[in-house]
C-alpha positions, 0 to 999 in steps of 0.5 A: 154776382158781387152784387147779389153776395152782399144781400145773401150775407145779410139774409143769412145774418139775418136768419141766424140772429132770428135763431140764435136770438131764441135759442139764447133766451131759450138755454138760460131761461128760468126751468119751471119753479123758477130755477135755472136748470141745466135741462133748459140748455140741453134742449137747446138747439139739439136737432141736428137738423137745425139750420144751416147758412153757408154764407155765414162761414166767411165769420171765421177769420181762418187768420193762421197767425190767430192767437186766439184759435186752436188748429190748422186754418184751412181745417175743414171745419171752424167752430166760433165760440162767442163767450164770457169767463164769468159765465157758468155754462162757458166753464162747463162747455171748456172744462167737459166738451173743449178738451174731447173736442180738441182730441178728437177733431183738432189734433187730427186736422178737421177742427179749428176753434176760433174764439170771441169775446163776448163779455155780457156780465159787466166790468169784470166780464169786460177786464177778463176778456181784455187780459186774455187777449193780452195773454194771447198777445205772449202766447198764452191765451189757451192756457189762460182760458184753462186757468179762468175756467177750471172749477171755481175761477170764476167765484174769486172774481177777476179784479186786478190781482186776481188777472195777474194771478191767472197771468202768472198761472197761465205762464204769461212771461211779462207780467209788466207788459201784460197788464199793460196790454190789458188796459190799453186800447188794443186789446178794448178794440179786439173785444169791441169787435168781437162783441159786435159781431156776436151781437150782430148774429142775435146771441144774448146769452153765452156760450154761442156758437158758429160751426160752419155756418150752423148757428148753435147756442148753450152748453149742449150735449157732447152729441150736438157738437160731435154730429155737428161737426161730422156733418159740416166735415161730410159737407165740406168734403163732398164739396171738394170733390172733383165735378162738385158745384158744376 
């Protein structure tokens, strides 16, 4: 069984890259006349029935002390969210479907968020991923993600100042320490990681998401993510009945 587990793992990565790599290409494609439309990522990967690779599950690092993640680590189900501060449909997906989210299945123990850096949009997109580690590090990513997301963060940029400012903002205690932090090789290590395995899956654009194995990518409908959710929960559930898997 140890033998065979290690091919499962790749052929399930496989598939997923094979997915995630068209629905990526899919959610930020040029709408016809050559606009990026929003429709395009509405239609993204929307099928509930969309493929599902239990073996990719073991991506979630369920780490109790992740400063990076929000909600219980033996919750039923992990939703990673692979993603980049300067991207737009990332702002939307924190600003309009996060929060329900958090609400609704994180607050009453069936939903954890892990979150990925996966910065794609260049030097900036490297730096900002950098210091919310570095936020995460005194405890305050989440509330760093909410101030690098709310409506028109991104247009200011994120050059030196502007981090310190978002720092402050976050309520990040040591600022000297923080932008420390942010430059040193610890934090380049962690968005190393985090970017390899998102890589490693086929996502090219952000948002991208792992929901139990469920490969799902763009800033979907709140729909996509609620039966999503509901179905890994049921699944997850049933497997924990007495008998199940015998």
């Amino acid at each position: 069984m140890s033998k065979s587990k290690p091919i499962m793992i790749v052929s399930g990565v496989a598939a997923a890259a094979v997915l995630l790599g068209v629905v990526s290409y899919t959610a930020t494609k040029p709408a016809a006349g050559g606009a990026a439309g929003s429709s395009a990522v509405a239609e993204v990967s929307a099928d509930p029935s969309a493929g599902v690779y239990p073996e990719l599950e073991a991506y979630a690092r369920r780490d109790a002390s992740d400063k990076l993640a929000l909600g219980r680590a033996d919750a039923p189900v992990v939703l990673i969210e692979y993603a980049d501060f300067k991207c737009g449909y990332c702002g939307k997906f924190a600003r309009d479907t996060e929060p329900v989210l958090v609400k609704k299945y994180v607050d009453e123990g069936t939903l954890r968020i892990e979150w990925r850096n996966f910065p794609i949009f260049g030097e900036e997109s490297e730096a900002v991923a950098r210091a919310s580690w570095a936020a995460g590090q005194q405890g305050r990513f989440w509330e760093f993600h909410k101030a690098a997301y709310a409506e028109g963060a991104k247009e200011k940029g994120f050059g030196k100042d502007r981090l310190a400012a978002l720092a402050k903002e976050a309520g990040v205690p040591d600022a000297a320490r923080f932008a420390k932090d942010t430059e040193g090789t610890a934090a380049r290590a962690a968005v190393k990681k985090d970017q390899e395995q998102g890589y490693s899956l086929g996502a090219t654009s952000t948002p991208s998401f792992l929901i139990n194995g469920r490969p799902v990518a763009g800033a979907q409908p709140m729909e996509t993510f609620t039966e999503a959710i509901e179905a890994a929960a049921k699944t997850a559930k049933a497997a924990k009945k007495p008998g199940a898997g015998q």
